[in-house]
Phi, psi and omega in degrees: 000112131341079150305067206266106130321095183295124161236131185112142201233031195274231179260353184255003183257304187298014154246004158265341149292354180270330189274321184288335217220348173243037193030031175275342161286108196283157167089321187249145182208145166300124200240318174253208025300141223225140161204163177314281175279126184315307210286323169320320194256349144278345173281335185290279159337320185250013172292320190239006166066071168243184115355149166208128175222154165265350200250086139003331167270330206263346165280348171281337182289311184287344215199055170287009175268005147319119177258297138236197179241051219289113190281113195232030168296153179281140194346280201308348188261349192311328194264325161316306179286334162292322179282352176271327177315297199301310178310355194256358170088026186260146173303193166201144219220119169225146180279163150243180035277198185255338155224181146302290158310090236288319169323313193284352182253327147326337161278322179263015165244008163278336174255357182279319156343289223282304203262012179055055182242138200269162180215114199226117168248125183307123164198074162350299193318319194315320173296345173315168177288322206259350159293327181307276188323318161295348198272330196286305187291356159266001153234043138195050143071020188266355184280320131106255224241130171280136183266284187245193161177125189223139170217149192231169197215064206260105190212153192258115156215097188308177203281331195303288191320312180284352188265010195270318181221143205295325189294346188321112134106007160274165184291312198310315205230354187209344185077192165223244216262309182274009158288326207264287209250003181231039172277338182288304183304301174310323178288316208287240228002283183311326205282341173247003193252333194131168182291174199246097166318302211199162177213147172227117209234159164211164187204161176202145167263098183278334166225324204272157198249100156194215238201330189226187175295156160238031195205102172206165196213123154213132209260133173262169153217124182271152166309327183275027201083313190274136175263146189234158197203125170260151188208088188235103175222165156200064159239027189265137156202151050240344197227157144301127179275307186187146167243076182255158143225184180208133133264123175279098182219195195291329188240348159190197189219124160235160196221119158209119182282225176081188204263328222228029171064014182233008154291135191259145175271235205276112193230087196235123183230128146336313190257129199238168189210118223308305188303346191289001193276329189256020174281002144295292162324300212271318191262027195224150178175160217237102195274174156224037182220207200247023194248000241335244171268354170332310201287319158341286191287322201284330186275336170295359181251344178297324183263016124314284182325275220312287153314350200227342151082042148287158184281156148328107132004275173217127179245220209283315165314289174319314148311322184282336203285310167350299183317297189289324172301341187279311193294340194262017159243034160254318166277026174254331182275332191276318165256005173081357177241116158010159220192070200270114193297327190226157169260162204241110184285135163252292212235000177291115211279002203257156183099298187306000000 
């Protein structure tokens, strides 16, 4: 059994302690809880009839049967923490994103390295059921030449959500719609299309009063030729509309919507195969929120990696290109310009 301990009690904790605290994860259990604030971090305890600490040393000290740490703390604090869970010989669990900084995430898989301690970044969508299913079918080629690849991020977050907490909506401690709620989105893109030549990003903060965007629109060029387009706002009202993506290709099309990546819309292949007929049936599902079932499937593969001495879905690396790719459309929002993630040789003679 997997002793896992939450640190930070915020609004994104209370669904990992309801998965941890209740046995829906086999193999794994809520074993701590840990938050800055006292009154936060007893109410978190005796909610879930755990352990409650304010000090993070002091909860490891007390509970050295604590296995890992899943760091649910605001963005921008993610790599100080990550990196102290590890000095302490703890595995590590981080939401994401996993840093701010490309620096700050290079430090934390160089000590989780240092101190042989596992680094697990969260990014739930990947586990959906109709995610599962796009994936399967693009790494066995039926899409044949990639065209396109869109992902769209229509979510209402009125000014009361961001006024919840002082870090909400700063450069410092949290980012905006595409660090925060459209970073999931942004990782399945790269994860399907490939790796990314260059980005051109614009942004705007359009109704919420904060410090970064709640608005952005951007064109990728992928390596593999096919271009891509981000669509990210939480300036949608009254209600959220879709978290989707649609891949595009010579030979077929998929589409899966819904608020949470998990509805499949459109599954048109050329070459059709006795399963496409139940794929609406089968690959389709209703979460029940905006986080859906994911984290449910992401902690059942952690105590697999664990038990079974698997590589990470995504581990710290896998975590970071998500990351680079976010920074270099930020910088790109910022200098008005295009953005080249790798260089690319034109005239170098060697290979050739």
């Amino acid at each position: 059994m997997l002793n896992i301990a939450l640190l930070g009690c915020g609004r994104i904790a209370v669904r990992h302690a309801q998965l941890l605290s209740k046995g829906e994860i086999k193999g794994a259990e809520l074993t701590a809880v840990c938050d800055t604030d006292p009154t936060k971090a007893k109410e978190f305890g005796e909610r879930y009839g755990v352990p409650y600490f304010s000090n993070l040393q002091e909860m490891i000290q007390r509970l050295p049967q604590i296995d890992m740490v899943s760091v649910l703390t605001p963005s921008g604090l993610h790599a100080e923490h990550a990196i102290e869970v590890a000095r302490m010989k703890k595995h590590v669990i981080v939401e994401k994103p996993m840093a701010l900084t490309l620096d700050d995430a290079d430090k934390m898989i160089h000590e989780c390295d240092r101190q042989g301690v596992k680094l697990f970044v969260i990014k739930q969508n990947r586990f959906n059921v109709p995610v599962v299913k796009l994936r399967d079918a693009l790494e066995r080629g039926r899409f044949g030449k990639l065209v396109m690849g869109t992902v769209r991020v229509r979510w209402c977050r009125p000014q009361s959500y961001y006024d919840q907490d002082s870090w909400r909506g700063t450069w410092k401690l949290d980012g905006g719609v595409l660090t925060n709620q459209a970073s999931h989105h942004v990782d399945l893109l790269h994860w399907m299309m490939g790796d990314v030549l260059s980005v051109y990003g614009v942004a705007q903060t359009a109704l919420a009063n904060i410090e970064t965007e709640d608005t952005a629109a951007v064109v990728l060029r992928f390596r593999n030729g096919a271009l891509g387009i981000i669509e990210a706002t939480t300036a949608i009202r009254p209600k959220d509309l879709e978290g989707s993506i649609s891949v595009l290709g010579e030979k077929g099309s998929v589409e899966i919507g819904g608020f949470a990546v998990n509805q499949m819309k459109t599954w048109n292949f050329s070459d059709e195969e006795p399963e496409d007929k139940d794929v609406f049936v089968k690959y389709s599902v209703n979460p029940p929120d905006v986080y859906g079932f994911g984290h449910k499937a992401y902690y059942e593969h952690v105590v697999d990696c664990m038990e079974n001495r698997r590589h990470a879905l995504v581990d710290g690396l896998e975590g970071r290109a998500s990351l680079e790719l976010i920074s270099a459309i930020y910088e790109s929002i910022e200098t008005g310009r295009e953005v080249h993630l790798r260089f690319n040789p034109q005239r170098c003679r060697l290979g050739h």
